[in-house]
C-alpha positions in Angstrom: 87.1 62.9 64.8 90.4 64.6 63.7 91.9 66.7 65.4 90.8 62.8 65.9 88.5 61.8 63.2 85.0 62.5 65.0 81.5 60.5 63.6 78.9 62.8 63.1 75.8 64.2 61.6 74.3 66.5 59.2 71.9 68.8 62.0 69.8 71.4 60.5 67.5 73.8 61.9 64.3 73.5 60.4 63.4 77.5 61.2 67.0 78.0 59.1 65.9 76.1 55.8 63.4 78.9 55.0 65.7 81.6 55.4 68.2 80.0 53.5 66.2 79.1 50.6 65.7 82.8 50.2 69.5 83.3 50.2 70.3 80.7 47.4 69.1 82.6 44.7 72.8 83.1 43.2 71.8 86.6 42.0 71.5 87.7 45.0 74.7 87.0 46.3 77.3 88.8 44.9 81.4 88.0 45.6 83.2 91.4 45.8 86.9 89.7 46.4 89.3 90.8 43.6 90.8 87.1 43.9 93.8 88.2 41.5 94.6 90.8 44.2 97.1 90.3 47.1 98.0 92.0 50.3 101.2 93.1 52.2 102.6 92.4 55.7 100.6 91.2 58.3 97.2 89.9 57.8 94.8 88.3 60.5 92.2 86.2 59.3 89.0 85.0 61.0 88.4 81.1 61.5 85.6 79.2 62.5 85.8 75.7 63.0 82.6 73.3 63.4 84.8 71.3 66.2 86.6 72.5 69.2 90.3 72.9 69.8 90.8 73.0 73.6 94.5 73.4 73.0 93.8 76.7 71.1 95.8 79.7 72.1 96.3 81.9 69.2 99.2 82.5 67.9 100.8 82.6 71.2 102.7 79.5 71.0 106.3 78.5 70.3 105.3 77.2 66.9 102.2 80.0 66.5 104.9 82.7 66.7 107.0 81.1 63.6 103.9 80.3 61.6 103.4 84.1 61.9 107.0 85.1 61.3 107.1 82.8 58.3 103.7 83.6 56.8 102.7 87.1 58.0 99.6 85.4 58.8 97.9 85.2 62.4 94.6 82.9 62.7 91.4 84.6 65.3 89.7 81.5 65.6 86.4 80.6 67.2 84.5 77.2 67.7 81.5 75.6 68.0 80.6 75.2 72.3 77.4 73.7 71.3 75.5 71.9 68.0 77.9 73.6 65.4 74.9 74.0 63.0 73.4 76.8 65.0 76.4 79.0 64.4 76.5 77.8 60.8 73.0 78.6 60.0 73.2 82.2 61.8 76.4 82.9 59.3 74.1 81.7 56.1 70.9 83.7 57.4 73.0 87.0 58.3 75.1 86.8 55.4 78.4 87.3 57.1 81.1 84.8 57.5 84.5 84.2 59.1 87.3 84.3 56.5 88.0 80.5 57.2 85.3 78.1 58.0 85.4 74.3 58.5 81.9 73.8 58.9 82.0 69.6 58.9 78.3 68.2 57.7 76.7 71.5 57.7 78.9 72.4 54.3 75.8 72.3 52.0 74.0 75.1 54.1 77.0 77.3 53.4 77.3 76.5 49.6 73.4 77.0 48.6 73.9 80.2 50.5 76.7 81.2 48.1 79.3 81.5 50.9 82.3 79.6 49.8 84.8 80.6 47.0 85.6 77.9 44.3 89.2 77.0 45.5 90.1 75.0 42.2 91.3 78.1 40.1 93.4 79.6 43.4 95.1 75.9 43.8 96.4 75.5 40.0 97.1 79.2 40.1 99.1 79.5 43.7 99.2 76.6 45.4 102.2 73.9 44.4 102.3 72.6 47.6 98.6 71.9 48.0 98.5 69.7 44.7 101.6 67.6 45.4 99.9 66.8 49.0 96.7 65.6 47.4 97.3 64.4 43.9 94.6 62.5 42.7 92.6 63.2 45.9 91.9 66.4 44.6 89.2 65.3 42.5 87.1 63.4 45.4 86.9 67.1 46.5 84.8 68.2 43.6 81.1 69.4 44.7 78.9 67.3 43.0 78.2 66.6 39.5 76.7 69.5 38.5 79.0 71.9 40.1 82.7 70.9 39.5 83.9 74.1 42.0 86.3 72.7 44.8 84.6 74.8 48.3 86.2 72.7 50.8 89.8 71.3 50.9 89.9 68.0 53.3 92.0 68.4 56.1 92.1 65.0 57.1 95.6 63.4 57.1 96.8 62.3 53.7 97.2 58.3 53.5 97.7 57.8 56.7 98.5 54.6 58.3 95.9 53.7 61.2 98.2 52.1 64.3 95.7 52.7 66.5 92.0 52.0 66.9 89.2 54.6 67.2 86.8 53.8 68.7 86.0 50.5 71.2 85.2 49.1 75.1 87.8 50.5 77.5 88.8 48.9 80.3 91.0 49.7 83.2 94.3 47.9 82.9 93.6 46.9 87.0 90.3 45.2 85.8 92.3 42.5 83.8 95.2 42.1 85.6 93.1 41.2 88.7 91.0 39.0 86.7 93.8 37.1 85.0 93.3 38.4 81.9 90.0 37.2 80.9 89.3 37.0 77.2 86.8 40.5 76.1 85.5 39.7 73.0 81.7 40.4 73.8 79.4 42.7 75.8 78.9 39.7 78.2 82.9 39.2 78.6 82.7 43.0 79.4 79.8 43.2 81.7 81.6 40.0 83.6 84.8 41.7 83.8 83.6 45.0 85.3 80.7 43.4 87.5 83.5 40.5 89.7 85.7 44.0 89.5 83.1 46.0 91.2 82.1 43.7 93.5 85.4 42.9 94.7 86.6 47.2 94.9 83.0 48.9 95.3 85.5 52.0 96.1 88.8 53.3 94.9 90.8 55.5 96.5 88.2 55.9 99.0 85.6 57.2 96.1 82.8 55.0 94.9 83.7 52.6 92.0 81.6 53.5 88.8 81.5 50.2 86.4 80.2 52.0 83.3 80.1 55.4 82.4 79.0 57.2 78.9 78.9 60.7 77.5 75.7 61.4 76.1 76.1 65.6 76.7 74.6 67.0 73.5 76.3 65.4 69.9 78.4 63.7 72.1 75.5 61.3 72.8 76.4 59.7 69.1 79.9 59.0 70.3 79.6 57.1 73.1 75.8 55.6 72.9 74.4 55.3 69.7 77.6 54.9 67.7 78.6 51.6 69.6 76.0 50.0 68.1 76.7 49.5 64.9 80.4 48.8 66.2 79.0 45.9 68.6 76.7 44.7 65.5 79.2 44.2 62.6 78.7 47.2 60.6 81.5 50.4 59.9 81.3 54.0 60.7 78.5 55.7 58.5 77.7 57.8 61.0 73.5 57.8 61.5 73.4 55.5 58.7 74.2 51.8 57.7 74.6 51.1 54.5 74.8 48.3 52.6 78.0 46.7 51.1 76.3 45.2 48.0 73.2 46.7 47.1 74.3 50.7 48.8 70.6 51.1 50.2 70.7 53.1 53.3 69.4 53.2 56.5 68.9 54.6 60.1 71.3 52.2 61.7 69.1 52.1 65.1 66.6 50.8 62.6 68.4 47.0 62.2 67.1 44.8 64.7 70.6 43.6 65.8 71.0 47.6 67.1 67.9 47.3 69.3 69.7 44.1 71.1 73.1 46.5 72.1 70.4 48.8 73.4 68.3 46.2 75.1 72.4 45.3 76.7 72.5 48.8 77.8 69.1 49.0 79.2 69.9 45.6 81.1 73.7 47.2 82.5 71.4 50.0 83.7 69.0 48.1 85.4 71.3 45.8 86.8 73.5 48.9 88.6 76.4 48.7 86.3 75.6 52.0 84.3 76.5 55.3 85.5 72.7 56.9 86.8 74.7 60.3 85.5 74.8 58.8 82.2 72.2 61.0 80.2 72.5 63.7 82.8 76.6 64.5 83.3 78.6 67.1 81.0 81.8 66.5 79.2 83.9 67.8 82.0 82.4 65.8 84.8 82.7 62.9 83.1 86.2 63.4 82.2 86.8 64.3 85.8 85.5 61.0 86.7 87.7 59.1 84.1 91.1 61.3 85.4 89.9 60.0 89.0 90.4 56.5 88.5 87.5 55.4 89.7 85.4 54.7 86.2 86.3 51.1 85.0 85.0 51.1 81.7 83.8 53.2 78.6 82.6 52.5 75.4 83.4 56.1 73.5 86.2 56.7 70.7 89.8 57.5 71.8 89.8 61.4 71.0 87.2 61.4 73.1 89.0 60.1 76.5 92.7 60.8 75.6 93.3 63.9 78.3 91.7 62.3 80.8 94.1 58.9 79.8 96.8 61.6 79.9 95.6 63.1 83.1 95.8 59.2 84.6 99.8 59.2 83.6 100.4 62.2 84.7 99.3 61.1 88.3 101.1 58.0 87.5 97.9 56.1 88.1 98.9 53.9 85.2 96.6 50.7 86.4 93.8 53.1 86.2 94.3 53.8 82.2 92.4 52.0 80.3 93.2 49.5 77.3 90.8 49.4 74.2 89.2 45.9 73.3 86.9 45.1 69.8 83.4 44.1 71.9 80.9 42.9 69.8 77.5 41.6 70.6 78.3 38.0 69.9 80.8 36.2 68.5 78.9 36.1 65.3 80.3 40.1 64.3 83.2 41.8 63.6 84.4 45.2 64.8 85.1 46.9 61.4 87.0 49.8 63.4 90.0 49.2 60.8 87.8 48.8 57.6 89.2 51.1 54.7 86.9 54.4 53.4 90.3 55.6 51.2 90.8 59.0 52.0 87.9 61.1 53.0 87.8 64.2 51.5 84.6 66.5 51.5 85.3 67.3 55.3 87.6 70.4 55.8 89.0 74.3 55.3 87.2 76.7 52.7 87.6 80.5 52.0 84.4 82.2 52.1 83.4 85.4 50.1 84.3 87.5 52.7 87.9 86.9 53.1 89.7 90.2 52.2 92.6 88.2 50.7 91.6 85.0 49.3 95.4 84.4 46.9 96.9 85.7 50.3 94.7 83.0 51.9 95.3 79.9 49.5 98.7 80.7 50.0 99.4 80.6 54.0 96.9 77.1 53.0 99.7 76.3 50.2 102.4 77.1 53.2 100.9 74.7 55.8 101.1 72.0 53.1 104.8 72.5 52.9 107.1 70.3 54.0 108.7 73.0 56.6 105.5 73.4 57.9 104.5 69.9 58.7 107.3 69.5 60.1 106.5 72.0 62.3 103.4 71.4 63.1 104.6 67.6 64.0 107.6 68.1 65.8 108.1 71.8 66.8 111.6 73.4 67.0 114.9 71.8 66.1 116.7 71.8 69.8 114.1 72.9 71.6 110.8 70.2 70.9 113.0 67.7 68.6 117.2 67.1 67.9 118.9 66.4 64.9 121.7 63.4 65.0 124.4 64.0 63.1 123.2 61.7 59.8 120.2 64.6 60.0 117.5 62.7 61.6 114.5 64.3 63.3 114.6 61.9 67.2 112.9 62.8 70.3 115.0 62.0 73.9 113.2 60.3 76.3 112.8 63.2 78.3 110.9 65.3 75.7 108.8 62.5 74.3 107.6 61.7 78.3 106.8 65.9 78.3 104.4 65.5 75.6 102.6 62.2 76.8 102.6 62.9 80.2 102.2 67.1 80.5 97.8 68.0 79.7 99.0 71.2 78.9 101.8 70.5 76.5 99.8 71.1 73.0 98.5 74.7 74.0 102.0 76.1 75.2 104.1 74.9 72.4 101.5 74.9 69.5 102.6 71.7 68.6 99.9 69.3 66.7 97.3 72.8 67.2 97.1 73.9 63.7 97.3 70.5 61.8 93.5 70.4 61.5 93.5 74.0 59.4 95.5 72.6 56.1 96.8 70.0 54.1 99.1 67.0 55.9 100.2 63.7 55.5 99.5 61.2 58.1 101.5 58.8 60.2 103.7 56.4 58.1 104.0 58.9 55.7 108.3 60.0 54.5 109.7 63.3 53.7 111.8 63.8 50.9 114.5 63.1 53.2 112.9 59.9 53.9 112.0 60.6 57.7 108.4 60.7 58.4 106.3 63.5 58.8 105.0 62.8 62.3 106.7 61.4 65.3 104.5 58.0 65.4 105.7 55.2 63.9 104.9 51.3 65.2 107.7 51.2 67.0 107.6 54.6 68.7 103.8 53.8 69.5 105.1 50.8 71.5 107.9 53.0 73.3 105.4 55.2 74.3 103.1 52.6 76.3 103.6 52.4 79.9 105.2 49.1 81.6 101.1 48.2 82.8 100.1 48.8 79.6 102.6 46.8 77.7 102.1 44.0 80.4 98.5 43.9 79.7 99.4 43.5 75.8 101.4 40.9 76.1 99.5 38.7 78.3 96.9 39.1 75.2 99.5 38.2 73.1 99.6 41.5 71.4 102.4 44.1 70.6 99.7 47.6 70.1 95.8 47.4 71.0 95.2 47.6 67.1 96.0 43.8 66.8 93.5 42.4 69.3 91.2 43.7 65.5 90.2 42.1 62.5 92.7 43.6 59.8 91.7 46.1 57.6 92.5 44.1 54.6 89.6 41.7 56.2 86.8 44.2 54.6 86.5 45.6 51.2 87.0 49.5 50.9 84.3 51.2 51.1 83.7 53.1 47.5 81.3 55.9 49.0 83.8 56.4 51.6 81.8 57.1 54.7 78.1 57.9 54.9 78.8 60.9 57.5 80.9 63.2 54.8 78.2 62.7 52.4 76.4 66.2 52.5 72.9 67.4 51.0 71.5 70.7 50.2 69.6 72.3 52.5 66.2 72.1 50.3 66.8 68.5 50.3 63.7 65.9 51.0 66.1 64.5 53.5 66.5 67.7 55.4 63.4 68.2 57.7 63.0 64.5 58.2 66.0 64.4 58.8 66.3 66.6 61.8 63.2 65.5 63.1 64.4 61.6 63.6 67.7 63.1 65.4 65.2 65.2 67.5 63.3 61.5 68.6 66.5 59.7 68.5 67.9 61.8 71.0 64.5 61.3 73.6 63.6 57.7 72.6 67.5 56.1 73.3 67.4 57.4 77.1 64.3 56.8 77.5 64.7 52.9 76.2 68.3 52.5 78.1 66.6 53.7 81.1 63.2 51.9 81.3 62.6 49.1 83.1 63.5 45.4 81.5 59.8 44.9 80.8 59.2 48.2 79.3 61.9 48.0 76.8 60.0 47.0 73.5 57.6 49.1 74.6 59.2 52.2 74.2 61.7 51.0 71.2 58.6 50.5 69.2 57.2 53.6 69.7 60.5 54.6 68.5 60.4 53.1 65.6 56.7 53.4 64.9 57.6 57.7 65.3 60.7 56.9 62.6 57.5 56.2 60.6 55.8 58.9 61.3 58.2 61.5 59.5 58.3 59.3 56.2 61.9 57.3 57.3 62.0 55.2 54.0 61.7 57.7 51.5 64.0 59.7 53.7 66.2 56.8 53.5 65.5 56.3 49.5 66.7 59.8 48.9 70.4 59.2 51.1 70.7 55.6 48.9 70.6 57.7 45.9 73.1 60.3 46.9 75.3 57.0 48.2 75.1 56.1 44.9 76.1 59.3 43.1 78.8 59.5 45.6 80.0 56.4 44.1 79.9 57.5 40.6 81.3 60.8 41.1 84.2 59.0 42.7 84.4 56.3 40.0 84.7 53.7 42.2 82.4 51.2 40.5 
């Protein structure tokens, strides 16, 4: 997540940690910004962001052209192709950075290098806008408790209202319509579905039929194979960890023995011909070109993940081929927690680094994007062009320009249009203006407009009006007072570092290898997973994350 909220993890380097530990010394590092200072005219600032933006295209958009008219400010952004904690760690060991960096999980490498200007005295000083968007939330965004210095200002949406579900089992809208609309509410329902499927249409459109497909190309592997498993098993989105609702002790989640049944699942889908053989072998864009086909019934992946290849599907009008999203657990004996509450996640998001020439000229084109002009922009584009105005002054979409931007792949990158949302402050859907309109162009009943006639078929037969009610209710699971475990960041001379990186290492070897063995070999290798987890000291990794779960807590007063 954001752009789509993306789970994720804390990678180091372990060759990094060394350098870095010499550049934490805070002598050495010396901030030669006159902060009170403040440029003229045009300015280009540098960006780098920890997550890609294939919609990029500079500033030469429709809605990139007024951001620079309005602000003086252009953006030269560059992202992460790969791990984003490579890059990361080559800015902390050279001691250059970009003026703008949203680093995600690798923030503490940045800070104990002495990257990252305090934001706190620029927002009270400059930045009206920024404060009136946060409120209270401004105080999750404190560093820890020894440092009260704001680096990092989340750009996550502010209180946003969640419609639609992140993450789940897709599966092809022509799957249960042909089936009669079984009921999939387990990985058996699923595997049933997509098995009679594929034995009834071993080919579509003259292509072979693939039942199952994942993405397991590089981080990407966390997304759509190991995350699922704590989905499938009953527990929320901690990223690598599960932790526990009443006592806060954290784990590996592949450690719980319920995780090791979904992989044992996977490992039998494999051996029984239903798994993609490409699986642990395929890169992004082939899989996405498989998906856009229509010839991949089912994925188990978050919905950022597939959306332009779902767009790609409508565009061909292949709307049977899309997918629908359904809460598969193990058994009936979990809940998907998809919808569970974390209150609003903070820690993730843009700071100004020590290298930025302007860093008031900086907070302010931040304090900009947090106006209300600006979202507006940013969510609906230009009056009469992207949007039209009735005559009581309501913001509307006609037909015609809402089916542009669901149905055209390249509609983001030549207007600008929802591009620059992830570099500052913005509410989220559900959210009003002072004129009482929302923000963004989704509402319930715009997210129901915007469903095909298949897909709103599909829905109904389940007796639903949007995918998000086939879930348990958020108000079904407490908030989570640590918010989630993937925003909660450690320095880089942390016990948990090394270890750390060295159980992500195995992880990534000892999952393909399990999923891919033979039925009899499975326990086999998973224990040698484990027993390698044991190896690199897990629990007293583990010890050291409970305790900074538990700090996060106090920090936020949540107890």
């Amino acid at each position: 997540m954001n752009k789509r909220k993306m789970t994720s993890v804390v990678l180091g380097t372990v060759g990094v940690l060394a350098v870095l530990s010499a550049c934490s010394n805070d002598e050495e590092v010396i901030n030669t910004n006159n902060i009170d200072g403040e440029s003229e005219g045009d300015i280009e600032f540098t960006l780098f962001a920890a997550d890609n933006n294939p919609s990029w295209n500079g500033m030469d958009s429709d809605v990139g052209q007024v951001i620079l008219e309005e602000t003086g400010v252009s953006l030269n952004a560059s992202f992460a192709i790969n791990d984003p904690a490579e890059r990361i760690a080559l800015f902390a060991a050279g001691g250059e950075y970009p003026d703008f960096i949203l680093p995600k999980g690798d923030s503490g490498i940045l800070v104990d290098a002495g990257a990252m200007i305090d934001l706190r005295p620029l927002i009270e000083e400059h930045a009206p806008n920024i404060q009136e968007v946060y409120g209270d939330y401004l105080d999750r965004m404190t560093w820890s408790d020894e440092d009260d210095a704001i680096y990092f200002i989340g750009t996550n949406p502010v209180d946003q209202q969640h419609w639609t579900p992140g993450s789940g089992f897709w599966l092809q809208h022509a799957v249960v319509e042909e089936l009669g609309y079984p009921e999939i509410n387990t990985v058996e329902d699923f595997e049933n579905a997509i098995k009679e499927y594929y034995e009834m249409y071993p080919e579509i459109d003259g292509q072979p039929t693939i039942p199952l497909s994942l993405l397991a190309d590089d981080w990407r592997m966390l997304i759509s194979v190991t995350n699922p498993a704590f989905w499938a098993t009953g527990a929320s989105d901690d990223g690598e960890w599960y932790i526990d609702d009443e006592t806060r002790e954290a784990i590996l989640h592949y450690r719980r023995p319920e995780e090791r049944e979904y992989f044992r699942w996977l490992n039998h889908m494999n051996a029984e011909g239903l798994l993609d053989p490409e699986t642990f072998v395929q890169q992004e864009d082939q899989y996405m070109s498989k998906i856009s086909s229509g010839r991949v019934l089912g994925m188990i992946d978050a919905d950022w993940s597939i959306a332009d290849a779902q767009t790609a599907l409508r565009e061909d009008g292949k709307y049977e081929r899309m997918h629908g999203v359904y809460p598969v657990t193990l058994d009936y004996s979990y809940e998907h927690r998809n919808f569970q509450s974390t209150g609003y996640l903070s820690e993730w998001g843009i700071g100004i680094t020590i290298d930025n020439p302007d860093p008031v000229r900086a907070i302010k084109f931040l304090d900009w994007m947090a106006s209300e002009e600006a979202q507006i922009l940013n969510n609906w584009g230009i009056e009469g062009e992207h949007y039209e105005v009735d005559e009581d002054g309501n913001r509307y979409l006609t037909d015609d320009q809402r089916e542009e931007r669901l149905s055209d792949s390249s509609f983001n990158e030549r207007t600008g249009i929802g591009v620059y949302l992830a570099y500052g402050p913005h509410y989220g859907d559900g959210v009003l203006d002072s004129t009482g309109q929302p923000f963004t162009i989704n509402t319930q009943e715009t997210l129901i407009e915007d469903y095909t006639e298949k897909e709103k078929e599909v829905l109904e037969a389940y007796g639903a009006n949007i995918w998000a009610d086939l879930y348990p209710a958020a108000d079904e699971f407490p908030v989570k007072p640590w918010g989630a475990g993937w925003e909660i960041n450690w320095p880089s001379d942390s016990p948990i570092a090394i270890p750390f990186q060295r159980a992500q290492d195995i992880m990534m070897t000892r999952i393909p290898e399990a999923i891919l063995a033979d039925p009899e070999d499975f326990d086999h290798v998973y224990d040698r997973f484990m027993d390698e987890l044991d190896d690199i000291g897990v629990e007293d990794m583990e010890a050291e994350f409970t305790e900074l779960v538990r700090q996060r807590v106090e920090l936020w007063g949540e107890d």
